[in-house]
Structures are given as structure tokens and as C-alpha cells.
C-alpha positions, -999 to +999 in steps of 0.1 A: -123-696-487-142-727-498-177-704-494-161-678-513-146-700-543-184-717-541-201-679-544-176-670-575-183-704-590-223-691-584-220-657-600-200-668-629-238-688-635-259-662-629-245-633-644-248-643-677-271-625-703-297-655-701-301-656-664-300-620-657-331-618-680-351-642-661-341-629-632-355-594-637-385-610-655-390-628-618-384-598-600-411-577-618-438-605-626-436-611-581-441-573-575-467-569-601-485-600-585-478-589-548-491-550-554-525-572-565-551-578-538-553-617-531-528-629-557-495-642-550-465-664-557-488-697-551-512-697-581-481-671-602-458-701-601-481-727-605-495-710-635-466-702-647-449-736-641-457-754-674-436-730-690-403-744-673-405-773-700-395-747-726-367-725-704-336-739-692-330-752-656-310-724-642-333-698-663-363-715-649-356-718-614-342-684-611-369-671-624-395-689-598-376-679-575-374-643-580-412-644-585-414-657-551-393-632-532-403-602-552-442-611-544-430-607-508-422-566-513-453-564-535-468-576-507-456-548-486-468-516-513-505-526-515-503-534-474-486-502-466-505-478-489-542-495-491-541-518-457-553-547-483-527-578-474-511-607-483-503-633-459-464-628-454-479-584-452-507-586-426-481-569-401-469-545-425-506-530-419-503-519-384-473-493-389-472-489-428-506-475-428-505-452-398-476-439-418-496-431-447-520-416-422-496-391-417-484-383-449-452-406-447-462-429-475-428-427-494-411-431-462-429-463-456-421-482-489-384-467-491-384-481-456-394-516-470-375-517-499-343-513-480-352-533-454-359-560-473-325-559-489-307-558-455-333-591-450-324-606-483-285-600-481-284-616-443-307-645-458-284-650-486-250-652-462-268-675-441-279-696-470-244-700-488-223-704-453-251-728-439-272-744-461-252-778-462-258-784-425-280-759-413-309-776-429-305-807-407-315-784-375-354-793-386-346-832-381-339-826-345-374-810-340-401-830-331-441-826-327-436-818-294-411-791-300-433-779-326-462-774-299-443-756-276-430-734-302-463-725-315-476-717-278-446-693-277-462-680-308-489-672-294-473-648-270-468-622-300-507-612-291-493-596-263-470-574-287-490-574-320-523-558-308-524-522-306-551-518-278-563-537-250-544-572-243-579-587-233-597-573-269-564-586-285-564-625-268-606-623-275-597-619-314-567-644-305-596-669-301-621-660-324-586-667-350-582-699-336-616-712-341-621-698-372-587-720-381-607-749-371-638-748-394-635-778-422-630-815-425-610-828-396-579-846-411-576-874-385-613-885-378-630-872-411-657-854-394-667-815-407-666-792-381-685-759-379-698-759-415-735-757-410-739-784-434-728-760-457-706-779-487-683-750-495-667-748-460-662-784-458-621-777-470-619-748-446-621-707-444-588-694-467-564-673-449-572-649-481-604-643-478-601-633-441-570-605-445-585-591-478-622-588-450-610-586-419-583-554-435-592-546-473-630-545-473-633-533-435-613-504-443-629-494-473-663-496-452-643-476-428-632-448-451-667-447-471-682-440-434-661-412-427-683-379-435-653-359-455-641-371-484-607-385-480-579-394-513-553-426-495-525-402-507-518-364-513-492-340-512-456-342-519-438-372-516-407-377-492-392-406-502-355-408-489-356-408-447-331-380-427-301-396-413-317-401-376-347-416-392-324-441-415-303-451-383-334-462-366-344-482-399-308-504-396-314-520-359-345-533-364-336-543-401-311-566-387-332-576-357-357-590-386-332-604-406-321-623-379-357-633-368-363-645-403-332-661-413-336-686-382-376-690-386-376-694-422-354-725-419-382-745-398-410-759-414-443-743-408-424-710-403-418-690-435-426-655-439-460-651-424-448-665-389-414-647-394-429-611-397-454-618-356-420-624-342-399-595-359-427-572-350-430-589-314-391-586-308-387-545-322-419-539-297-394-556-268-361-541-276-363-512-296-356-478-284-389-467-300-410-493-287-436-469-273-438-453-306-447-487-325-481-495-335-489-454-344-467-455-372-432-464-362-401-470-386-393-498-364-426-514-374-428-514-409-384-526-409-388-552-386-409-571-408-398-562-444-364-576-434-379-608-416-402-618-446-374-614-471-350-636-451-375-664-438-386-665-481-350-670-489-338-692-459-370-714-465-350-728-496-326-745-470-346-772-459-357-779-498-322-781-514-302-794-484-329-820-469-353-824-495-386-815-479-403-785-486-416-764-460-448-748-474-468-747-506-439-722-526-417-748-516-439-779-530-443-762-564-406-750-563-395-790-558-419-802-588-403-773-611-367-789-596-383-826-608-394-817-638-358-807-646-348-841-636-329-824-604-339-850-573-337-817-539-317-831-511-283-838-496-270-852-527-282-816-553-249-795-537-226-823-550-243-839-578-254-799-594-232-773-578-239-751-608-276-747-601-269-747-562-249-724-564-266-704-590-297-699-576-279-686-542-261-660-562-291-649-583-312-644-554-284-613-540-286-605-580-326-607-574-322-583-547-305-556-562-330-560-587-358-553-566-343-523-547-332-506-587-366-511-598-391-505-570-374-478-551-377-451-579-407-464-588-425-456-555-430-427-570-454-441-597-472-464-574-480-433-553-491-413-586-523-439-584-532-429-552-538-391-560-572-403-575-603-395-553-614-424-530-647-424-550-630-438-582-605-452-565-624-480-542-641-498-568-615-507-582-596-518-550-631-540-544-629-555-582-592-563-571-603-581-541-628-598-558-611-611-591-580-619-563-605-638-536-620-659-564-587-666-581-576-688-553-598-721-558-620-705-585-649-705-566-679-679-561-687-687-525-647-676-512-663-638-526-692-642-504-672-655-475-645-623-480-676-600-481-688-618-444-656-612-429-651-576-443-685-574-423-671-585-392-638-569-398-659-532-398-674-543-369-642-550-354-627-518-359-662-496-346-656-517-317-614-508-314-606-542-319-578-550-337-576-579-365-538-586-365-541-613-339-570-626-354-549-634-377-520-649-355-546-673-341-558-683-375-525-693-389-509-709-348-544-724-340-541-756-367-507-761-366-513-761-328-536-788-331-518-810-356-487-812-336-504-815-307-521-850-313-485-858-331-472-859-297-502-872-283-505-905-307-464-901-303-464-901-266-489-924-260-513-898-246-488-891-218-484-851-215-448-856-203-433-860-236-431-821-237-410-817-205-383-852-214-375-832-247-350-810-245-360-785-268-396-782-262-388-784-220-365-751-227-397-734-246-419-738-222-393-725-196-392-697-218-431-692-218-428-696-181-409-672-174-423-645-197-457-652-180-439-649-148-423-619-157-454-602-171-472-609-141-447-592-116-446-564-139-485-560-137-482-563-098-455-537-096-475-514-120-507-517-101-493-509-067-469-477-079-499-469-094-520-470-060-493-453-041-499-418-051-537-416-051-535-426-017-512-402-007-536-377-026-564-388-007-547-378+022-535-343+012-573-334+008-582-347+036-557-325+054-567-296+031-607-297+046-598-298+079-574-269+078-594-249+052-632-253+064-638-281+036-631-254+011-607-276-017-585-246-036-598-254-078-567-249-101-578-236-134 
């Protein structure tokens, strides 16, 4: 009862005149920014933060935060209908576009938008019910446990890639050591820069999905011989009733995913979406259909992004530390406002708690009122030849790219890896866990010599700890598990070829070596 005198106490905040406004303001300035290539909420908020001096706290705050979560289905429309992502979108390529491959454009982004309001409804329930103690799950994890969860990361490759597991753990690799070009943090040395000054702070995980996807599409598409539009014919937006009962499952699969991910620091949306996808590949009914444009695929993930960008507000307002970038320029805007995040904000300002939890299920209605009719116009766009049309996308890219750190040299470095991402796709190899590697790979290694300068050097310290001992079980066991299924695969598969071998060997001895052709 106390949760739901708490939620009435929030809405009575939030549904006034003022907040509603910033609210949808929010809501429309994240889409706008997520449907552009390369822009997001990061540079949006900060941009937009000296402006918070002039608006009041709950106006303010609402209104960063709806620019957050509504950038993460922006993020979704320009993935789904363009293959040109945003970090927390990358998986929203795989199935999103193979759907618009086939026509099923509108079904893809109706697909999204209600997914992420199943994602962002679970979020919010999990927010309000567990915020005040929920939060403190991230003490009890350690560098150690932080290691081992990242390793179990890094079994998504095995569900993520759509073609061969080896191609998929090469590009694994080739992620991971592209995650370690820059200035080493610990020792101060640079590290595969070529003595060349701009790589010194690293590659940006921008300019590799707008290459690696955006660019090396385009490439892809201009290569083709017939001329090709992204989007034509009529537009079936609202899914028949067996297609909308596969949509729910793995909706709630991904809120699930995302609600717990998005609590953990390091986790957020762009880890959220691997495991959603990884999980609907495991369980799902359809899981043979996923990866050539399965509902499952694009649901999963929608739901998981939108609950891991609203759950990652737990460990700001309940412990006080803020779990990725968003979250460091979503504490100054709470400092500004003279509001100190942590244990003490739900007692000491229970108004703006408890305001900003119920504006975020106000957010989401928002979201699903505004961009689910207008799917139609964002497809309207997409009628215009690829010809005109690609320029543009490239100017996007470009102006999105350079955006980031305002600097020339992240264009050129975009334009290498759309190189290598064309390349990557003449060969059949996929980018998406290129992409897993890059993001897993450095947070590997940070955590990694934690535990190490922790520990003493002694590699025990991840088998005393509870937690990180029952994830590497875990690992274990799925190893174990995938390498009896390989054994049992290989020798079923064995079984009848040599009984075939046999049946013409009978058939030349009885038949004078004549073997009967079957048309």
C-alpha cells in the first residue's frame, strides 16, 4: 500500500500542466536526436544542461530524463529502417533490417514501439517497488565478479552472430583489440596508435557502428547493380494476432533482462540488448527463425534497452553513483539543483523521487502516442530513391561522427572502418560481435587487474567469491554443454552416411555396378 500511496504522491507531481510539457518536450527532442546518425542523449543533455538553471527542478529533470529514454527508440527507427546505429541499437540491426528486407518495415517499428513500452512499464514497477534497496545489490559485486560476468558476456557471440561461430569469435577478437587502442590508464603507455596523436584517447564506439553498419551498407547497396529505394510499397503497420502473441514473450523476456542488467554498473542498455537477443535465441519458440528477420529479434531488445535506461537510475538515486556517462551528467543536473543523489534523496525530496518515477510511465505513453502513428511519416522518407537518399544519410554520419569530440580525424577513422565493415560483409562476416568485443574487451581488462592488484596477483580470488565462483560454473557448464551437443551432432550426423555407404555398396554388387540415378 505504502508503494502505491508513494506512486499517487508521484503522479499528483507529474501530471501537472508544467511537467507534462517538459515531459513531451523530452520525449520528442530524444527521438528526434536518436533517428539522427551518431547523436545521442550524451552530447543532447550536455548541451542542453545549462538550460536547467532557468527551469525548475522537477521540470528539468523530467525533461533530461525523457530525452534520455526517448533517444533509446530513436535509436531503434534509424537502426531498423537504415542499419545506421546507436550504441544501445547495434542489435536492433540484425532482425530490424532483414525485416525491412522483406517489406515488414512498419511491423518492425510498431514492434519496437510496443516493446519498449512493455520494457519501460516493467522498468518502472521494478524502479518504484525496488529502488530503495535494490540499488545496494551493486555494493555486493566486486572486480572479480565483474570479470566473470563479462566472460559470461562474451558467450552472447555464440548467439549474436548470424553465420559461422568461428567468423563470429574472429570479429570477437578483432572487437576486443580494437577496444584496446589508446593510452593505458594504469601504466600511461599508448598502445597501438602508430605514433599517431589522435588515437592516443582511443577508437569511439561511434565511429565504429556508424562504419562497421552505416557506411558499409551504403557501400553495399551502391554495389548492388539494380537500383534499390530502403522502402516501397504499402505500409503494414499493426501485426495479426499470432504475430502480436509472439511479440509479448520475448517483450517480457527483455524487460526482465534489462531491468536486472541496467541496475549494475557497466551494464545499461548497450550490454542489456547482447543478452536479451542472446536469451530469445535460447528460449524462444522461433529461435531458428531469429537472425533472418524474426519478431523475436527486434522485441527482445526494444524491451531490454528501455528497461536497463530506466532501471539505470537505481543506482544514481538510491546509492549515489552513477553507472555511465547519462548517469554522470544526469547527477550534475541533480547538483546543480542543490539535490545531493543517494540514500538520503527518497527521504530528504520524495516529491522529485517520486516524480520523476511517475513521469517516466507518463514518458512512455508519450512515446508510444507520438511515434507509433508517426511511423508512418518516418517511412514517407524512405520512398525517395537510394540516389538522393544516401547522401544525405553520409552527411548525417558525418556531421553525427564529428559531433562527438569535434574533431575531423573521428570522420576519417568512421570512413576506415566503413572500409573494413564492406569488407566484412563481401566476406559474410558479421560486425555485431565486433561490437560485443569492443564494448566487453576494456571492461574485461579493467576489472581484471582490479582483482589482480586486489588479490595480490593470486588467480583464486575468482573461485573464494561467491558470486563470481557461480559465474564461472555457469560458463562451465555452458561450454560443457555446447561441447556434448557438438559431439552428439557430429556422430548422428555420421551415422547415416555410413549406412548409405553401405546401401551402395550392396547396390553394385547386386546390380553389376550400375547405381539406379533418381531424377
Amino acid at each position: 500500500m505504502d508503494i502505491l500511496h508513494n506512486l499517487a504522491f508521484g503522479f499528483e507531481h507529474a501530471l501537472t500542466w508544467q511537467n507534462l510539457m517538459f515531459c513531451a518536450i523530452g520525449c520528442v527532442v530524444g527521438t528526434l536526436v536518436g533517428l539522427l546518425p551518431g547523436l545521442g542523449p550524451l552530447a543532447t543533455i550536455s548541451v542542453l544542461l545549462p538550460l536547467t538553471y532557468s527551469i525548475p527542478v522537477n521540470g528539468a529533470l523530467i525533461m533530461l530524463a525523457g530525452i534520455y529514454y526517448g533517444a533509446q527508440y530513436g535509436d531503434s527507427v534509424s537502426a531498423i529502417t537504415m542499419k545506421i546505429p546507436h550504441a544501445s541499437s547495434i542489435v536492433a540491426c540484425i532482425d530490424g533490417y532483414q525485416m525491412t528486407l522483406k517489406g515488414k518495415t512498419g511491423l518492425a517499428l510498431f514492434t519496437a514501439g510496443i516493446s519498449s513500452f512493455i520494457g519501460g512499464t516493467v522498468a518502472i514497477v521494478v524502479l518504484a517497488c525496488l529502488a530503495p534497496t535494490l540499488g545496494e545489490v551493486a555494493f555486493l559485486f566486486g572486480p572479480a565478479d565483474y570479470c566473470a560476468l563479462m566472460l559470461l558476456g562474451f558467450l552472447c557471440v555464440s548467439f549474436v552472430t548470424t553465420g559461422s561461430l568461428l567468423n563470429g569469435l574472429a570479429m570477437c577478437l578483432i572487437g576486443v583489440l580494437f577496444g584496446q587502442i589508446g593510452t593505458d590508464v594504469n601504466s600511461g603507455m599508448e598502445r597501438y596508435t602508430f605514433d599517431m596523436p589522435f588515437l592516443a584517447e582511443g577508437v569511439g564506439l561511434v565511429s565504429i557502428a556508424l562504419g562497421c553498419f552505416g557506411i558499409a551498407e551504403i557501400s553495399k547497396n551502391l554495389d548492388a547493380k539494380n537500383e534499390r529505394t530502403p522502402f516501397n510499397g504499402k505500409i503494414h503497420l499493426m501485426p495479426t494476432w499470432p504475430e502480436f502473441k509472439r511479440i509479448i514473450p520475448s517483450a517480457l523476456r527483455g524487460s526482465i533482462v534489462g531491468s536486472v542488467l541496467g541496475i549494475l554498473p557497466g551494464g545499461g542498455p548497450t550490454i542489456a540488448q547482447f543478452a536479451a537477443y542472446a536469451v530469445d535465441k535460447k528460449v524462444s519458440k522461433y529461435r531458428h527463425e531469429i537472425g533472418d528477420g524474426a519478431i523475436e529479434g527486434v522485441a527482445g531488445q526494444a524491451a531490454a534497452d528501455e528497461s536497463a535506461a530506466r532501471t539505470s537510475f537505481i543506482p544514481l538515486m538510491s546509492i549515489g553513483i552513477p553507472e555511465n556517462p547519462v548517469m554522470a551528467l544526469m547527477m550534475a543536473a541533480f547538483i546543480i539543483k542543490g539535490i545531493q543523489p543517494g540514500p538520503n534523496m527518497i527521504g530528504g525530496h520524495p516529491d522529485i523521487f517520486w516524480g520523476l518515477v511517475a513521469s517516466m510511465w507518463v514518458g512512455n505513453v508519450f512515446l508510444v502516442v507520438l511515434n507509433v502513428p508517426l511511423v508512418r511519416y518516418w517511412l514517407s522518407v524512405f520512398k525517395i530513391p537510394y540516389n538522393v537518399l544516401f547522401p544525405s544519410i553520409l552527411f548525417f554520419c558525418c556531421i553525427g561522427t564529428f559531433s562527438v569530440n569535434n574533431n575531423l580525424d573521428d570522420i576519417f577513422v568512421t570512413a576506415a572502418f566503413g572500409l573494413a565493415g564492406y569488407i566484412f560483409m563481401r566476406l559474410d562476416m558479421d560486425p555485431a560481435p565486433l561490437m560485443l568485443g569492443f564494448i566487453l574487451g576494456p571492461m574485461l581488462e579493467e576489472n581484471f587487474r582490479r582483482a589482480m592488484l586486489i588479490s595480490r596477483g593470486h588467480f583464486d580470488v575468482f573461485v573464494q567469491r561467491p558470486i563470481s565462483a557461480t559465474l564461472l560454473g555457469i560458463i562451465a557448464v555452458f561450454i560443457a554443454w555446447q561441447f556434448i551437443a557438438f559431439l552428439l551432432a557430429n556422430r548422428k550426423g555420421a551415422k547415416p552416411a555410413a549406412r548409405g555407404h553401405d546401401d551402395d555398396d550392396a547396390q553394385g554388387k547386386d546390380g553389376g555396378g550400375v547405381t539406379p540415378q533418381v531424377a
